[in-house]
C-alpha positions, 0 to 999 in steps of 0.5 A, spaced: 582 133 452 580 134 460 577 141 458 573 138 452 570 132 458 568 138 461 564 141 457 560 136 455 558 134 462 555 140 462 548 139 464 546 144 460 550 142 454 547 135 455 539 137 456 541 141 450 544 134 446 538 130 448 533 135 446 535 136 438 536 128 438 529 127 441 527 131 436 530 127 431 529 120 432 521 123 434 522 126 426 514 125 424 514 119 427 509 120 432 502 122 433 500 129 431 493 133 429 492 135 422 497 130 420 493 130 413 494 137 413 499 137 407 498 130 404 490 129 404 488 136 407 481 133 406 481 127 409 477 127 416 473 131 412 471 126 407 471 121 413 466 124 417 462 126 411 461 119 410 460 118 417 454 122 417 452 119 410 452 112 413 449 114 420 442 116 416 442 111 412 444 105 418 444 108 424 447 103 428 453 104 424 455 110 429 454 105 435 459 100 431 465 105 430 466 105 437 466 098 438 471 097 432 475 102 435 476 097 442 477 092 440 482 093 435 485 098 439 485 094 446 489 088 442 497 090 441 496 097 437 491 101 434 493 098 427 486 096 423 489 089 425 481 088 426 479 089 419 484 084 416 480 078 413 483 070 413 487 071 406 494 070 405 496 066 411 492 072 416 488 069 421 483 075 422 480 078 429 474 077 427 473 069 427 475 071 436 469 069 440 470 076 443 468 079 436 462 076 436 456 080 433 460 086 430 458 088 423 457 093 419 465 092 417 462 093 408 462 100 410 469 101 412 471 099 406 465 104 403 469 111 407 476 107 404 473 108 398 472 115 398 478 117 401 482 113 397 479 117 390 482 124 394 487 122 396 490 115 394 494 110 398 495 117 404 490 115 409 491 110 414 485 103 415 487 104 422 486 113 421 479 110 419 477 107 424 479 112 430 476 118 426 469 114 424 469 113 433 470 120 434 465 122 429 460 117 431 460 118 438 458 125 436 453 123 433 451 119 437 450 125 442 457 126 445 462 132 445 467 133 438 474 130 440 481 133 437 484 126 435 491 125 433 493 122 426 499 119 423 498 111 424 500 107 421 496 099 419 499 093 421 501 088 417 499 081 421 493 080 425 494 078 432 487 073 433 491 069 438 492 075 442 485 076 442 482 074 448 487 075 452 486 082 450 480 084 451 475 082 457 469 078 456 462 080 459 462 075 464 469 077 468 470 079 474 471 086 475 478 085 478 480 082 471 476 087 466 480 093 472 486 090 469 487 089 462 484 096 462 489 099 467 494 095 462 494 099 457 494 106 462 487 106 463 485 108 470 478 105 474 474 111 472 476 111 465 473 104 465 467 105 468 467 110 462 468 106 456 463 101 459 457 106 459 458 104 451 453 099 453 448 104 453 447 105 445 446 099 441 444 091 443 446 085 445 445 078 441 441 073 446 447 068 447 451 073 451 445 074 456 441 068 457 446 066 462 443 071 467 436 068 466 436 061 465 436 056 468 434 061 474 434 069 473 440 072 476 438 075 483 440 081 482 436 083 476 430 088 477 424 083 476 420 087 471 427 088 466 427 080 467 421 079 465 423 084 459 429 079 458 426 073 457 421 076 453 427 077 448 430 071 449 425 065 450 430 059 449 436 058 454 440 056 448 438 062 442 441 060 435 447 065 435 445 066 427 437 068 428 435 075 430 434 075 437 437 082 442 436 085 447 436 092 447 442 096 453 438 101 454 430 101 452 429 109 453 435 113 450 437 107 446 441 111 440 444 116 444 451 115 449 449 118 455 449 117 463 443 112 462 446 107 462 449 109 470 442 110 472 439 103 469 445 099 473 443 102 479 436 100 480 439 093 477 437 093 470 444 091 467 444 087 461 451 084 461 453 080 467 458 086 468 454 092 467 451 090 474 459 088 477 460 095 476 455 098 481 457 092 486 464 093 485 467 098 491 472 101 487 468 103 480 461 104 484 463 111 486 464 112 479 458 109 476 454 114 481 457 119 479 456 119 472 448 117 473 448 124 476 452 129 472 452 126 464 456 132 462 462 129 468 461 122 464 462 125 457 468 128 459 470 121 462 468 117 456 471 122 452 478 122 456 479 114 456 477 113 448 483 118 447 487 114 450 485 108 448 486 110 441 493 113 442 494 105 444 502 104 442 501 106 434 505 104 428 508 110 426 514 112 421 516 106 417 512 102 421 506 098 418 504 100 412 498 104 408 494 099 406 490 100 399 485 095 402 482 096 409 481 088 408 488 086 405 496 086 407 499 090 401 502 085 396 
């Protein structure tokens, strides 16, 4: 009996025994590349076709894959909790002030459908929204990411948790570093993902308290003059057609102009500009405006880890029919 005692304190033994039960208990329970490649070997092909197909028919959606991919990853889990809409008992993320402004949620449903025709009930909501991401990000001029597959979809939405979640345009930088950090997202991956601003526009409502009832100090005078062009009224209706774009000279492509419009004081959110007055994200922003290929790199990097945000994974979840709905 010693004898046996022995041999299992063995440390090679013991390393060998947790290793195997690693591997068990990890089975395909976890995220992998080519996840699809057996049971819908087509999948991130049919979902980047439709990517391509809807960016040429609406070019803003590639500019809203990425933004769907933040907001549903940086609450709880990367589990298409966003998309699940007020039905059965589910209060849906949608309704959160943070998620204002955010569209084009129909053509989800259109890259769903046509996954679903290949290969039905396989390919996860929350697969989607990561994949789209990736593939918008490329059309929007930025490198290809190796992503993982494997998530799984959520069977609850977490709007409660929502503002608690993600940070508000108007918050410190200390707080926005934070709720980051909190999901292992360091201050340069941050600076990073915050140069998302550089593609798309902002509605009036998030902008006009930089400009009314005095112009914020630190805004270029002729940019505030444009800002104001844009946004008349200090009280915009949030339902009329009233933007600003983030970047006026490359809006529709994801590049280091952003970094360049923040350091000579042209920052359209209240934290955009935060980040140039901030000393431990000014290096970074400095940084990124003078080599474009160093913030794709990092941009690339922070999205990877964003979208690898606590899945579901194994028996976890579910595979929604529905982007829209829980299964019944």
């Amino acid at each position: 009996m010693a004898r046996n005692r022995r041999q299992l304190s063995d440390p090679g033994i013991t390393f060998l025994f947790l290793a195997l039960l690693l591997h068990f208990y990890s089975g395909t329970s976890v995220l992998q590349l080519n996840y699809y490649s057996e049971s819908c070997p087509r999948a991130e092909e049919i979902i980047k076709q439709q990517v391509v197909n809807l960016y040429h028919k609406h070019g803003n959606t590639a500019v809203s894959w990425i933004r769907n991919l933040f907001h549903d990853c940086m609450v709880k889990s990367c589990d298409a909790s966003l998309l699940l809409e007020t039905a059965r008992g589910v209060e849906s993320e949608k309704l959160s002030s943070r998620s204002f402004g955010m569209r084009n949620f129909k053509y989800i449903d259109t890259i769903k459908k046509a996954v679903e025709s290949e290969c039905p009930q396989t390919v996860s909501c929350a697969d989607i929204v990561v994949l789209s991401a990736r593939d918008g990000f490329e059309l929007l001029g930025g490198p290809y990411i190796e992503m993982k597959t494997g998530r799984r979809d959520s069977k609850e939405s977490y709007a409660t948790v929502v503002e608690d979640s993600i940070p508000n345009h108007n918050d410190s930088m200390s707080l926005v570093l934070s709720r980051f950090q909190s999901i292992g997202i360091d201050a340069e991956g941050t600076v990073a993902l915050l140069g998302a601003h550089s593609v798309g526009r902002v509605h009036c409502v998030n902008v006009v308290n930089r400009l009314y009832p005095t112009v914020d100090p630190t805004l270029d005078p002729e940019y505030a003059e444009y800002l104001e062009r844009r946004c008349p009224s200090p009280e915009p209706d949030p339902k009329a057609v009233q933007y600003a774009r983030n970047d006026l000279e490359t809006p529709m492509v994801l590049d280091n102009m952003y970094y360049k419009n923040i350091l000579s004081h042209k920052g359209l959110l209240l934290v955009d500009q935060q980040l140039v007055s901030d000393p431990t994200t000014s290096p970074f922003v400095e940084k990124m405006a003078d080599d474009n290929g160093y913030f794709h790199d990092q941009f690339s990097r922070a999205l990877l880890l964003l979208s690898e945000n606590n899945p579901l994974t194994g028996d976890d979840g579910e595979i929604r029919k529905d982007c829209r709905y829980v299964n019944v």
